[in-house]
N, C-alpha and C positions, 0 to 999 in steps of 0.2 A: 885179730881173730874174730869169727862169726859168732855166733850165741852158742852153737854148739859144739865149735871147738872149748868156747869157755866153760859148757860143764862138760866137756870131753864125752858126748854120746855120739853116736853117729848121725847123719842128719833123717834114718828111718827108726829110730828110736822109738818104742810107744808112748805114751803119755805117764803111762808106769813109770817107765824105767828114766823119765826125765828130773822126774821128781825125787825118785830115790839119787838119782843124780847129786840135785841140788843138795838133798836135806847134807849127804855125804858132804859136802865139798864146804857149806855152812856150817858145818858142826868143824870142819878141820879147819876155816877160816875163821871161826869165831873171835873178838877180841880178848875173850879169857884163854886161848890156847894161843894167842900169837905174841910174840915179843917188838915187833916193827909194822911201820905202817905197811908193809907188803897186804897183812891183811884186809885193813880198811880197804883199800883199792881191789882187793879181789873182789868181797863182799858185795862193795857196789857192781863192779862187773856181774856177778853171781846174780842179782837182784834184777839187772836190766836182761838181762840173759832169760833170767824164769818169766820177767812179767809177760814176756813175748810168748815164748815158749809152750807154757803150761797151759794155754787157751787154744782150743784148734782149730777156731778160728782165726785171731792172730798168728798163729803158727802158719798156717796156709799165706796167709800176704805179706810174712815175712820169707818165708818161700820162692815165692815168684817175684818178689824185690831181687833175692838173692840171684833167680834166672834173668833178671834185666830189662824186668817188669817195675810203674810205678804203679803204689795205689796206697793214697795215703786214708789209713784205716781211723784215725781221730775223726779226720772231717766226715768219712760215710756215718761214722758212730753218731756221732753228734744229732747229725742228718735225721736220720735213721727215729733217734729216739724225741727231736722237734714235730716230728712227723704221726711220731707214736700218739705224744702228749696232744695235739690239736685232731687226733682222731677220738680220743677218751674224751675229750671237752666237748665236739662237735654230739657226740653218741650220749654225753652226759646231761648235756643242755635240750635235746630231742625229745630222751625220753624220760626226764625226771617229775614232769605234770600226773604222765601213768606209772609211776611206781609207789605200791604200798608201802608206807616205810617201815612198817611192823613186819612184811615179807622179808623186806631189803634187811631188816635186822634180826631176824631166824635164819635165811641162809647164806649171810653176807659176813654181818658185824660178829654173829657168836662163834661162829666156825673161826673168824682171824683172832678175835679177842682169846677163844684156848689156847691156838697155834703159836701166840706172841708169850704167853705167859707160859709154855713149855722151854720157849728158848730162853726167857729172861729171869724165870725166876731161879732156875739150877747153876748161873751163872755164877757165883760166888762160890758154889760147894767145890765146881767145877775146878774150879783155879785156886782154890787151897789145901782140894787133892795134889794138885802137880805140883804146889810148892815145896813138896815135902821133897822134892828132887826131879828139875826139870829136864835133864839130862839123864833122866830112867827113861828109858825105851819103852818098857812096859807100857807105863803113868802117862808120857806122851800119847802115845797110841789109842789110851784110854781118851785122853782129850782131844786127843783128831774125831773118833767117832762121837764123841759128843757137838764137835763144828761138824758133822756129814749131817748129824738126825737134826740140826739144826737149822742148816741150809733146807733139806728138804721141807720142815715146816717151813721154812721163810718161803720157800718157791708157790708150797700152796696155798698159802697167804696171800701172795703177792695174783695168782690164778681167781681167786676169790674179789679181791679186791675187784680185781678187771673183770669180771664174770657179769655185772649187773652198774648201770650206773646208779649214782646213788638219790636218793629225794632229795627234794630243797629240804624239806623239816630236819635232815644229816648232812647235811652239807659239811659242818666243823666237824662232825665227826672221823667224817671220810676222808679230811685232808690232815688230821693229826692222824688215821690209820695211814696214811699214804705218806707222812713222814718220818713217823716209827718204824714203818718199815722198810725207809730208805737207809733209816741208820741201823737198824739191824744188820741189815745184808752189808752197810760197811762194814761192821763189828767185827762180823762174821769173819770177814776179807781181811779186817788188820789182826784177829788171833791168829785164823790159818798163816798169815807171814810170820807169827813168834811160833810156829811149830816147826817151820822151816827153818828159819834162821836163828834163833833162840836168843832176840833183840828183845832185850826188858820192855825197849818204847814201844814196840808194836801191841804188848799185852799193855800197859798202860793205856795205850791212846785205843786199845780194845773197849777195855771196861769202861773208860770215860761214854765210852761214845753210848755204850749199853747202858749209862745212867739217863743218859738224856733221852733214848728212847722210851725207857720206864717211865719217865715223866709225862710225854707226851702217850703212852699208852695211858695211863693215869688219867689224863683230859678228858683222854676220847673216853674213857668210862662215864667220868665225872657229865661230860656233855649227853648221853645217854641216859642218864638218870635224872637231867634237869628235864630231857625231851618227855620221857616217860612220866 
């Protein structure tokens, strides 16, 4: 079967209607509702199915695969963001002799430092509301909109980041923001898969990974007040 035959939509499906797809089809294949590996084996289908899917831009080159087309979408990625990263360094190392770092940390550092401490510090309240029953529709719901307003702070975080290269005097600073909030937008990425598929590991290896970024936000504070 193709991806879409596996969560049964059609292949004009919106991006809505994919995902209520899956959550359906995750919640009926769960290992707490199944008796045989039937399920296991769905699940992983179910999971390879959405990783394509649910993006639409992998949706599209999974698409034209499908018409008889190649185009392998890892190696453009990869490409893509080698390309990204040596245009921030080129643009970083340019123009970091003229950047004030007292500017670069009024509209750089304090706008990401709020935006990181709205997604990380709710995180605990967040996930022992839903424990009280994860499989309430409700309680779910409420924690999906708590990953959407969270993603969007990461996005503007992440716009900020790249908005201004940063001074030699923040250099440390810049690259524990730059990898706090690499693991953020994982975090993000492995709670969204326990809303989907309601897999305990995904919400573990959530929060783990939201520890480590709290630490490395922690740094970047900590390196900011030695600078100051």
């Amino acid at each position: 079967m193709n991806h879409y035959q596996t969560l049964q939509v059609n292949p004009k499906a919106t991006q809505k209607e994919i995902k209520q797809a899956y959550r359906r089809l995750a919640k009926q294949f769960h290992p707490d509702s199944q008796t045989e590996a039937q399920g296991c084996s769905q699940i992983i289908a179910l999971n390879a199915a959405y990783e394509v899917l649910k993006n639409s831009h992998s949706r599209r080159l999974y698409d034209r695969e499908q018409l008889g087309y190649s185009n392998d979408f890892y190696a453009c990625r990869q490409a893509r963001n080698s390309a990204a990263q040596r245009h921030y360094k080129q643009q970083r190392e340019a123009a970091c002799s003229e950047i004030n770092y007292l500017k670069w940390l009024q509209e750089v550092y304090l706008p990401i430092d709020s935006l990181i401490a709205k997604i990380i510090d709710p995180i605990e309240t967040e996930i022992d509301r839903l424990a009280a029953d994860p499989f309430d529709d409700s309680l779910m719901e409420n924690f999906q909109d708590y990953l959407d307003t969270c993603n969007e702070y990461w996005q503007n975080a992440q716009q900020k980041l790249s908005s201004q290269p940063n001074p030699a005097q923040l250099a440390g600073v810049a690259v524990n923001l730059y990898y706090c909030l690499n693991h953020i937008g994982d975090g993000i990425k492995e709670l969204e898969w326990f809303t989907l598929n309601y897999n305990d590991h995904y919400l573990h290896t959530g929060q783990e990974i939201f520890r480590i970024a709290t630490k490395l936000h922690d740094q970047a504070q900590e390196k900011v007040a030695f600078v100051l």
